[in-house]
SEGU-544296 format. One record per atom (N, C-alpha, C): residue in three letters; x, y, z. Coordinates in steps of 0.2 Angstrom, whole numbers, padded with zeros to 4 digits, always signed. Layout:
AlaXYZ/...
//
This chain:
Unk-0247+0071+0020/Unk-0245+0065+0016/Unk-0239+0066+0011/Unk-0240+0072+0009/Unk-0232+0075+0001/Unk-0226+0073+0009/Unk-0227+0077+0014/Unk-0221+0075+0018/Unk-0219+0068+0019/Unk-0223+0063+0020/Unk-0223+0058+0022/Unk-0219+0052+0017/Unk-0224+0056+0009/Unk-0220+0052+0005/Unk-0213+0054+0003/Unk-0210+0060+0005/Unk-0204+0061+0005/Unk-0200+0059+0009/Unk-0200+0058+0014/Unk-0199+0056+0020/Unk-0195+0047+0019/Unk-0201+0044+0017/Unk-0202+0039+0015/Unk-0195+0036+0010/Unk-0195+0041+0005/Unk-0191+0040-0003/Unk-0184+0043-0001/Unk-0184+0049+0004/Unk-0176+0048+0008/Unk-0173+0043+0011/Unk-0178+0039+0014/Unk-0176+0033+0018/Unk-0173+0029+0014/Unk-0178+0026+0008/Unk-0177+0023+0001/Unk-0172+0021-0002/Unk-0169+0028-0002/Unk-0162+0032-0007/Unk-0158+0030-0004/Unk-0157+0033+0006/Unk-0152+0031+0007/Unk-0150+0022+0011/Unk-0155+0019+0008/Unk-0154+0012+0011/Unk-0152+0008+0003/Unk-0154+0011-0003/Unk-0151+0010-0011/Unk-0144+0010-0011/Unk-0140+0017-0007/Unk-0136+0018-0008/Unk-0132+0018-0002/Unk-0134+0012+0001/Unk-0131+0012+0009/Unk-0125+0011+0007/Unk-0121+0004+0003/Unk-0115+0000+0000/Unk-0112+0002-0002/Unk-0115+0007-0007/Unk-0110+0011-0014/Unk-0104+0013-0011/Unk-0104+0014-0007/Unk-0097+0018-0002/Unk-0092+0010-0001/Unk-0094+0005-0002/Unk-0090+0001-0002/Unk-0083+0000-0010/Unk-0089+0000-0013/Unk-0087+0000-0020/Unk-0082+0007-0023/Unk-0084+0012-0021/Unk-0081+0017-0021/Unk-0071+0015-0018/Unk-0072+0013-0012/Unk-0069+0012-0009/Unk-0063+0008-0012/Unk-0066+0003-0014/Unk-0063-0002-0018/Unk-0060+0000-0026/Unk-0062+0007-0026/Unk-0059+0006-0033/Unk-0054+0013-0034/Unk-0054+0017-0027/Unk-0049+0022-0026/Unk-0040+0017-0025/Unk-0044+0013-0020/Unk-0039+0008-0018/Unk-0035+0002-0021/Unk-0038-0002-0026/Unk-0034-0006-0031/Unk-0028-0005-0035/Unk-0029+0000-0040/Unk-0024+0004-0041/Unk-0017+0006-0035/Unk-0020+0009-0033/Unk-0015+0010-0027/Unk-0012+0002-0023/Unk-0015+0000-0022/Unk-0010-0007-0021/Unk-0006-0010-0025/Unk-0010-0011-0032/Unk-0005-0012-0039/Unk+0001-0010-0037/Unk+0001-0002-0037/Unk+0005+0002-0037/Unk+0012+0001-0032/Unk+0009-0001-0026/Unk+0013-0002-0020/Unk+0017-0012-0022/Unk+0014-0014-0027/Unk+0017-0020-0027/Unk+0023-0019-0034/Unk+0019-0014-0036/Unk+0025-0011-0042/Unk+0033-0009-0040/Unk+0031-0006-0033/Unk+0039-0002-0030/Unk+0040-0010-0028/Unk+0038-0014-0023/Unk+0038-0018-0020/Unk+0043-0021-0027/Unk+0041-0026-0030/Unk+0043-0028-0037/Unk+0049-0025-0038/Unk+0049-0018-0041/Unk+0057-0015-0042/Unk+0062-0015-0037/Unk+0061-0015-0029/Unk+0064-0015-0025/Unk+0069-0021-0025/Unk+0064-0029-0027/Unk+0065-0033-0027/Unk+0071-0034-0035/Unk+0068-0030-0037/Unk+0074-0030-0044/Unk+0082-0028-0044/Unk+0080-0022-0041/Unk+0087-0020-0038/Unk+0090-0023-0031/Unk+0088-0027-0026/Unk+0090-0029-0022/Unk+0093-0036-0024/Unk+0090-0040-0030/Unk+0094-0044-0035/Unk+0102-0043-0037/Unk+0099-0037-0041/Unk+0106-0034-0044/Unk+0111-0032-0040/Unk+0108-0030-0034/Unk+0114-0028-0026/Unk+0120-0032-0025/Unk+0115-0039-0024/Unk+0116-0044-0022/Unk+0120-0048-0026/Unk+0120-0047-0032/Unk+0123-0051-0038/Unk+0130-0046-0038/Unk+0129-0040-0038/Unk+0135-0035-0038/Unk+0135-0036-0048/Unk+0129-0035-0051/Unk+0130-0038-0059/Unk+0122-0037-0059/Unk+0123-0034-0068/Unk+0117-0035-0070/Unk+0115-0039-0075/Unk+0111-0043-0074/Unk+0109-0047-0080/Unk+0102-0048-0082/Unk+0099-0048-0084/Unk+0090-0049-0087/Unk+0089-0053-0083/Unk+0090-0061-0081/Unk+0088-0065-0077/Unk+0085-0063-0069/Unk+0092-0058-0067/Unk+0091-0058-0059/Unk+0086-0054-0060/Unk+0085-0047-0063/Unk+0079-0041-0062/Unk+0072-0045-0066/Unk+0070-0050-0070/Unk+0066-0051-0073/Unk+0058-0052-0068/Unk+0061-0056-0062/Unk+0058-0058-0057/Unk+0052-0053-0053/Unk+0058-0049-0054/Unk+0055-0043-0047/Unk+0053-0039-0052/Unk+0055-0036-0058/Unk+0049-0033-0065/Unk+0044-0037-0065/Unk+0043-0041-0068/Unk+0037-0047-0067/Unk+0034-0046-0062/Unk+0035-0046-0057/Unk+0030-0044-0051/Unk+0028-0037-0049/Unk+0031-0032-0053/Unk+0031-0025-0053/Unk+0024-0025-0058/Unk+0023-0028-0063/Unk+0020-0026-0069/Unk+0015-0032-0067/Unk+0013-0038-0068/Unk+0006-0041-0064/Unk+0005-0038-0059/Unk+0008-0034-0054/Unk+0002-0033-0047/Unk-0001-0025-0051/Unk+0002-0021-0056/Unk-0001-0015-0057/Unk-0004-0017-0061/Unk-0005-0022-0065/Unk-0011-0026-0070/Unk-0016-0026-0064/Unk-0016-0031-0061/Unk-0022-0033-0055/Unk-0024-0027-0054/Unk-0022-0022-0051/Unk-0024-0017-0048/Unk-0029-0012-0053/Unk-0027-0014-0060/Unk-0030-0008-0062/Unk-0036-0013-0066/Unk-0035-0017-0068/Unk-0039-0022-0068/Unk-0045-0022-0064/Unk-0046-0022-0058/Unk-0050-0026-0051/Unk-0053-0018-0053/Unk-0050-0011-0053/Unk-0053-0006-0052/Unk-0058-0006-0056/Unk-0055-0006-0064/Unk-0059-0005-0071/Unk-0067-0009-0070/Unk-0064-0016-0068/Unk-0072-0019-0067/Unk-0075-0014-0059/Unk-0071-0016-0053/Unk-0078-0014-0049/Unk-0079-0006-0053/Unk-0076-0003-0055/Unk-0080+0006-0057/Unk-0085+0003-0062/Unk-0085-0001-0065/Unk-0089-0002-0072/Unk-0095-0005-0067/Unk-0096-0008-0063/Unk-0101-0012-0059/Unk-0104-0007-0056/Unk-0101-0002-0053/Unk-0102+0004-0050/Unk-0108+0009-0053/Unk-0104+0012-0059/Unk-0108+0015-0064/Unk-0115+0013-0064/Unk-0115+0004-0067/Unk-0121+0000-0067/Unk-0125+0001-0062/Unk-0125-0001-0056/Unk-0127+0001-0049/Unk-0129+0008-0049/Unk-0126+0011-0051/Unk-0129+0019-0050/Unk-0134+0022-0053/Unk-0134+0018-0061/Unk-0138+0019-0066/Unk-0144+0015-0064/Unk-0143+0009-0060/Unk-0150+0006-0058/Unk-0152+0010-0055/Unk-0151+0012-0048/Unk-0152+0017-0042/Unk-0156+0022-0046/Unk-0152+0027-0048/Unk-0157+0032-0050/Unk-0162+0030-0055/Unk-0162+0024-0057/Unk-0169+0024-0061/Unk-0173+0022-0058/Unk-0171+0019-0053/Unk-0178+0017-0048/Unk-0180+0023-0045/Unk-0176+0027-0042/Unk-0179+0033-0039/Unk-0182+0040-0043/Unk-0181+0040-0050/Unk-0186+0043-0053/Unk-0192+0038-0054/Unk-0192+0032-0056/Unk-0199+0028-0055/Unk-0203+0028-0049/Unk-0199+0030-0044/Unk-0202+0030-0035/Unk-0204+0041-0038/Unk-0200+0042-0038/Unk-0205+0050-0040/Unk-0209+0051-0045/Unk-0209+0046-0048/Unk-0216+0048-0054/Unk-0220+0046-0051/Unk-0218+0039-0048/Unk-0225+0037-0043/Unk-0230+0039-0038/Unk-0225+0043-0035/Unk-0226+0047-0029/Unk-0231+0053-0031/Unk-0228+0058-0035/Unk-0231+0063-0039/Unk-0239+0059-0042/Unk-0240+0052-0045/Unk-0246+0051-0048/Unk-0250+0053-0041/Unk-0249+0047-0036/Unk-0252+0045-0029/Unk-0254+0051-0026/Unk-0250+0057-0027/Unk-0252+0064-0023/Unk-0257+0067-0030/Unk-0255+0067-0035/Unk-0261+0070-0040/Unk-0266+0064-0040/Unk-0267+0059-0037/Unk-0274+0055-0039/Unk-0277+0057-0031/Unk-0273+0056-0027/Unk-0276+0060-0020/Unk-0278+0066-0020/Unk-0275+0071-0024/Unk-0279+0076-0024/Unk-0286+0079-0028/Unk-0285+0072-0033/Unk-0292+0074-0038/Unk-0296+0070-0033/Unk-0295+0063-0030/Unk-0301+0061-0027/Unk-0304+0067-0020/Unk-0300+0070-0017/Unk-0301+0074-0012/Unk-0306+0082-0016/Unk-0303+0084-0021/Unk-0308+0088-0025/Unk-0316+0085-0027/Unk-0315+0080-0028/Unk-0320+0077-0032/Unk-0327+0076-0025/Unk-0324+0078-0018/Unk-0329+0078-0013/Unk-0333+0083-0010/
//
């Protein structure tokens, strides 16, 4: 029966934690897009200035601005899903020390009723 309830509480765990790998996923990865619309952005700043053969604030502002909101979003989208993340995690394992303490009564109440024969 102890196997069975373990068996059982594995299965539990890993269907709890089926998604989490999604989330993860998503928060390695935001940043790093940010990041890639950062260069994207500056590229566009100096291929302004190429193009102009001159520098002025106007031509490069465009491509800066778009360099600095996509690493905003990026680090942004990350900060909330990590924070949702954590909370998810912290649910999880509280449910699964609640599933082990329960587990644990269920074998000690089975065992006194099985003594008490």
């Amino acid at each position: 029966m102890e196997k069975a309830i373990e068996s059982a509480g594995s299965i539990e765990m890993s269907f709890l934690e089926n998604n989490m790998i999604w989330l993860s996923t998503v928060v390695s990865i935001a940043p790093m897009l940010g990041f890639t619309g950062t260069v994207f952005g500056m590229v566009k700043a100096f291929d302004s200035i190429a193009a102009a053969n001159d520098i002025q604030p106007a031509l490069v502002a465009v491509g800066i601005s778009m360099a600095l909101l996509t690493t905003l979003f990026g680090l942004v989208v990350a900060m909330i899903i990590q924070f949702s993340q954590n909370v998810f995690t912290f649910m999880i394992d509280k449910l699964i020390v609640r599933m082990e303490e329960s587990s644990i009564d269920l074998i000690d109440t089975m065992e006194s009723l099985e003594q008490k024969k």
